[in-house]
C-alpha positions, 0 to 999 in steps of 0.5 A: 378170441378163443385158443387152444393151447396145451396147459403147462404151467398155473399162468396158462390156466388163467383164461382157460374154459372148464366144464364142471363135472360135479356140484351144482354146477355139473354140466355147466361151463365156466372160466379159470378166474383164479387159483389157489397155489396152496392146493389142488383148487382153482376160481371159476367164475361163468359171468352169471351165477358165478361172478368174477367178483363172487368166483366159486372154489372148485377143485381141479378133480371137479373140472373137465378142461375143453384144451381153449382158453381165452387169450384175451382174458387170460391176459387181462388177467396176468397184467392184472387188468379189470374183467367184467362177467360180460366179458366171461359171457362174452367168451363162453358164448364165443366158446359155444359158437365155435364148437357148435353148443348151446347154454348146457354145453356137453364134453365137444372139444374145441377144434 
């Protein structure tokens, strides 16, 4: 299930869905696996290229937030629960059913 929740804390980012302003990832969508609390630098991972096992090291500067976030995940992943690229697909590809947008997603907002 996808939310859309105000970000206000590093706990509330776990979940969250970021499009990727910059790189060889720009344009794509990924999901907040992580963070490094040191830095401005958090772990996104979209279940395909980038795994959860495997997540790429982007800087927030680099990364649009669309205000959803998996809550589902997001939870998973505060009680320290195993998450599966399928289920980050899973959530990407519910993400885009929502707003309407497909593999290359562009800056739509969630509703």
């Amino acid at each position: 299930m996808i939310d859309c929740v105000a970000i206000e804390k590093p706990q509330d980012l776990l979940g969250a869905i970021v499009l990727a302003k910059r790189g060889r990832d720009a344009g794509r969508l990924c999901v907040v696996v992580g963070w490094l609390p040191d830095n401005d630098y958090l772990l996104v991972a979209d279940g395909k290229q980038r795994t959860v096992a495997k997540p790429k090291k982007k800087n927030m500067k680099h990364l649009e937030f669309t205000q959803c976030r998996s809550g589902e995940l997001g939870a998973r992943f505060l009680a320290g629960e195993h998450v599966t690229d399928r289920m980050i697909r899973v959530a990407l590809a519910a993400f885009g059913e929502q707003t309407g947008e497909g593999r290359q997603h562009g800056k739509k907002r969630c509703n």
